[in-house]
N, C-alpha and C positions, 0 to 999 in steps of 0.2 A: 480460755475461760470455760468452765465446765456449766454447764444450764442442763436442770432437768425438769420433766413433764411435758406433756402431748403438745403436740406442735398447737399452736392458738391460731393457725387458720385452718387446718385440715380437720383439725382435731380428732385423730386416729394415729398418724404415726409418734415416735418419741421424739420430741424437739432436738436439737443438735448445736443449734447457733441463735443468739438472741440478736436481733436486728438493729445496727449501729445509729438507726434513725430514729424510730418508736419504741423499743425493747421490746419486738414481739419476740414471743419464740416460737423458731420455724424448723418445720424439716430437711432434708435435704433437697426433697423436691421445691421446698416453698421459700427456699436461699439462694437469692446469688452470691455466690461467694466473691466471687471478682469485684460485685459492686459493696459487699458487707452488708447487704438490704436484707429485708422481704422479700418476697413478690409482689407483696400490694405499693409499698414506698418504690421497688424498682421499676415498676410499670410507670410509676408519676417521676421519675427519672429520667424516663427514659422519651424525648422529644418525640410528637408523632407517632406515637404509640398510646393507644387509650380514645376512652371515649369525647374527654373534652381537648379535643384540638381546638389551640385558636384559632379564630376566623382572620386571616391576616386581613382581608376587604373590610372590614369593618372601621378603621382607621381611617 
């Protein structure tokens, strides 16, 4: 799939890849390509990484 315009999280380089979860478009630095993500959706993908870890004790 061809996507053009500045990447929508950097916004400085040219987009490359639109993100399979939000339709961002991202650059290469701000794609995983493995995952088809962002960076901002692959971060919330990815368990135990990020700011809101569950609190397992609270259950």
């Amino acid at each position: 799939m061809s996507v053009s315009g500045l990447c929508q999280i950097c916004e400085s380089q040219p987009a490359v890849e639109r993100c399979d979860n939000c339709g961002t478009l991202a650059c290469e630095q701000h794609y995983e390509r493995s995952l088809g993500l962002c960076a901002d959706c692959a971060a919330q993908a990815r368990p135990g990484r990020g700011s809101d870890e569950t609190d397992v004790h609270r259950f």
